[in-house]
C-alpha positions as CSV (number, residue, x, y, z in Angstrom):
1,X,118.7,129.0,77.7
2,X,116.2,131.1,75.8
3,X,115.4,134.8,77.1
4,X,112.1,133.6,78.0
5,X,113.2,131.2,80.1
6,X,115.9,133.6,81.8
7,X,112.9,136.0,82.4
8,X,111.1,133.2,84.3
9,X,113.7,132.5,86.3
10,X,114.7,136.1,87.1
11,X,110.6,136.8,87.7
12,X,111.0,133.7,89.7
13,X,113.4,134.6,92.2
14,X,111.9,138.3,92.7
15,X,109.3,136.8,93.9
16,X,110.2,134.0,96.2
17,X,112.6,136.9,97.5
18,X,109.8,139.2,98.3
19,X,107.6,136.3,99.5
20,X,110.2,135.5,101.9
21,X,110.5,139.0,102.8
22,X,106.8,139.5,103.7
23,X,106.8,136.0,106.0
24,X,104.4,134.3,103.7
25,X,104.1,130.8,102.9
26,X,103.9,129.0,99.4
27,X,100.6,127.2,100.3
28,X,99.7,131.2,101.3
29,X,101.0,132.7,98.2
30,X,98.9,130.0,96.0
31,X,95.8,130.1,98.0
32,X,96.0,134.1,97.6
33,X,96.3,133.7,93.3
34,X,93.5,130.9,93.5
35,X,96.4,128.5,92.2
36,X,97.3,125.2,93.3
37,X,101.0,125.2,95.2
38,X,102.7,123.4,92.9
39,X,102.1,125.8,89.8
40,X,102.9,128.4,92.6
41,X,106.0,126.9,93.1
42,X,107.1,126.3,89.4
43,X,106.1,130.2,89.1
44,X,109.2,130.2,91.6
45,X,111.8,128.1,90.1
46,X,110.8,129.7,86.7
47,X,109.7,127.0,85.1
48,X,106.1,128.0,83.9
49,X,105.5,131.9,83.0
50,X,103.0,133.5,85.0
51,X,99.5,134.8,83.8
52,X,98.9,138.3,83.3
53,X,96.1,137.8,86.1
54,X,98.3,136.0,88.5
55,X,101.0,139.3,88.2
56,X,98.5,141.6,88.7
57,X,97.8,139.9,92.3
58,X,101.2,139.5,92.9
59,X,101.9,143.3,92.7
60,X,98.8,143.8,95.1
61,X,100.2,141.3,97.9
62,X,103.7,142.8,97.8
63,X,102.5,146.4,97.0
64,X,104.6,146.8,94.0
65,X,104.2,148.8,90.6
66,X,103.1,146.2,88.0
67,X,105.4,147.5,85.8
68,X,108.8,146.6,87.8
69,X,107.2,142.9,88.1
70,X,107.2,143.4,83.6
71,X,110.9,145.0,83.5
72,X,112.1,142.3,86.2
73,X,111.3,139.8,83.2
């Protein structure tokens, strides 16, 4: 497993963690980023990296510090 791919997955499961946290739906999560649910949902199981764009509105809906979401991967 490459780092990159170990930084998707860690990424990955910070945020399904926090989106279970806040009670909010995949279909929610994608329709919030402008994504369809399926990319949503490899963003997830950290199998595609996530934009720059897409992290940015992440932090927003969960209220964190952009930078935790960039030391998380």
């Amino acid at each position: 497993m490459t780092n990159k791919k170990s930084g998707n997955i860690a990424l990955g499961h910070f945020i399904k963690k926090k989106r279970l946290e806040c009670q909010i739906t995949p279909q929610e999560m994608a329709k919030n980023i402008s994504i369809p649910e399926a990319t949503y949902l490899r963003y997830e199981d950290g199998s595609l990296s996530i934009f720059i764009d897409d992290l940015v509105i992440l932090s927003k809906i969960f209220n964190l510090d952009l930078n935790l979401l960039f030391n998380i991967y």
